[in-house]
C-alpha positions as CSV (number, residue, x, y, z in Angstrom):
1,X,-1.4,82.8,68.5
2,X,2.1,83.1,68.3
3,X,4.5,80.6,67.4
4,X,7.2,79.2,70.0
5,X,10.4,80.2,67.7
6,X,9.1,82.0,64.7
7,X,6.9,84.9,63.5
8,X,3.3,85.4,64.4
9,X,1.3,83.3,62.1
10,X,-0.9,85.0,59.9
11,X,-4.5,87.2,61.7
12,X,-2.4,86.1,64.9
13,X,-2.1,89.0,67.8
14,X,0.8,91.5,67.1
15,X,4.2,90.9,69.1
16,X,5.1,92.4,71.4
17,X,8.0,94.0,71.7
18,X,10.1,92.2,73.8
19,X,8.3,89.0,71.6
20,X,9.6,90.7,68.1
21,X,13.4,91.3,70.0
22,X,13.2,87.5,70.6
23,X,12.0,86.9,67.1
24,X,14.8,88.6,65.4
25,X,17.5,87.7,68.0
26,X,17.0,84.2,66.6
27,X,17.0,85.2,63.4
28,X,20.1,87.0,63.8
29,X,21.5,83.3,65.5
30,X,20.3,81.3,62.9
31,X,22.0,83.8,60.3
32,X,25.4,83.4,62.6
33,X,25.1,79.7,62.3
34,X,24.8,79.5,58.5
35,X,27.5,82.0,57.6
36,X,29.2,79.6,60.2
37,X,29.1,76.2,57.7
38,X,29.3,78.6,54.5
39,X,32.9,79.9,56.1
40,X,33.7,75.9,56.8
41,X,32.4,74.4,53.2
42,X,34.6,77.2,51.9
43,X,37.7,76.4,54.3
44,X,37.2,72.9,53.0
45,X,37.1,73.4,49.3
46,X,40.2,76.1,49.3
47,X,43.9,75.3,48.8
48,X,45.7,78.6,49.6
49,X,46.8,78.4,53.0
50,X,46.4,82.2,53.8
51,X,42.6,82.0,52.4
52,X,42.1,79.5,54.5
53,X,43.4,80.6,57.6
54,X,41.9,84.3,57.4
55,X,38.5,82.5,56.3
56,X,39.0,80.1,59.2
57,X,39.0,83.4,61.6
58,X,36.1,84.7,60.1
59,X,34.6,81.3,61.0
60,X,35.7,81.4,64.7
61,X,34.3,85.4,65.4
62,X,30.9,84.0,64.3
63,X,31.0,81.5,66.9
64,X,31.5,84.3,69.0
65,X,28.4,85.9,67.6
66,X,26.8,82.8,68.5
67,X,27.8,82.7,71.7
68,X,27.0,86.2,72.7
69,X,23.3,85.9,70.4
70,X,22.7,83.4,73.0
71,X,24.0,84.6,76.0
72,X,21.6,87.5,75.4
73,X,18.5,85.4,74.4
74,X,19.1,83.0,77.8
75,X,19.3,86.9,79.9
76,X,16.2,87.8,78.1
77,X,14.4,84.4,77.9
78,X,13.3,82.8,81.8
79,X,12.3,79.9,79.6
80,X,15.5,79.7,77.7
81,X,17.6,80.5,81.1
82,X,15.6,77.5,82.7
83,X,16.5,75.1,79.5
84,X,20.5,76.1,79.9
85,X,20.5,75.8,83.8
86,X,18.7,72.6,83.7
87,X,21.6,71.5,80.7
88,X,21.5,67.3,81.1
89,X,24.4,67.1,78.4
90,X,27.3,69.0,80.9
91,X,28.1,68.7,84.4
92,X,26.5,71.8,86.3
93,X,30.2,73.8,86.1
94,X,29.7,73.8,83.0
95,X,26.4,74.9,81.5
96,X,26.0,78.2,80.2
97,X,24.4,79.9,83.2
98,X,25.3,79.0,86.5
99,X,22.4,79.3,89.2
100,X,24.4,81.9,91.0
101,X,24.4,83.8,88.6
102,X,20.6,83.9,88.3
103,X,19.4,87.0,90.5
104,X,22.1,89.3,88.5
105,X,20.0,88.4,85.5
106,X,16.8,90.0,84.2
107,X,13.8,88.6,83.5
108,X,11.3,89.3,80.7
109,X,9.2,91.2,84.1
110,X,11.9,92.5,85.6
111,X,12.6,94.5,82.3
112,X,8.8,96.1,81.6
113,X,9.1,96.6,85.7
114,X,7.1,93.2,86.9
115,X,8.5,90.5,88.7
């Protein structure tokens, strides 16, 4: 059985692939998110002003990482997609994915050729 948000647990059935891309994209988002607060505790605990400001830009292109990790996740993910559309915290302008935006996006079947 595989786990929600993790790697198959052990004598579980193989990935698949599109389950392994999905596996290693959040990876990859958790990985942006740390290197995210390491950049910050160090912006914090730095005098120089030019250290900090070229740190501080280093911080802000891994929020853009973020950003496009899970911009690519939600295209990939119907389940992820439904979680942002349905986005209770933000007025519907808003959220990540608008629903007109849904048909231009592909599904997990719409990818391996299923609907």
């Amino acid at each position: 059985m595989l786990v929600a948000y993790g790697k198959p647990e052990s004598g579980s059935v193989k990935a698949t692939q599109l389950e392994q891309l999905l596996i290693w994209l959040r990876e990859d988002l958790m990985g942006e998110l740390q290197a995210i607060n390491q950049y910050q505790a160090h912006i914090d605990n730095i005098d120089d002003a030019e250290i900090k400001d070229l740190l501080a830009h280093i911080r802000d292109d891994e929020k853009e990482h973020v950003a496009e990790i899970t911009h690519l996740i939600s295209r990939i993910d119907a389940i992820q997609r439904e979680k942002f559309m349905n986005d209770h915290t933000v007025e519907a302008g808003e959220r990540v994915v608008s629903e007109a935006e849904t048909d231009r996006i592909p599904t997990v079947g719409s990818m391996f050729g299923q609907k």
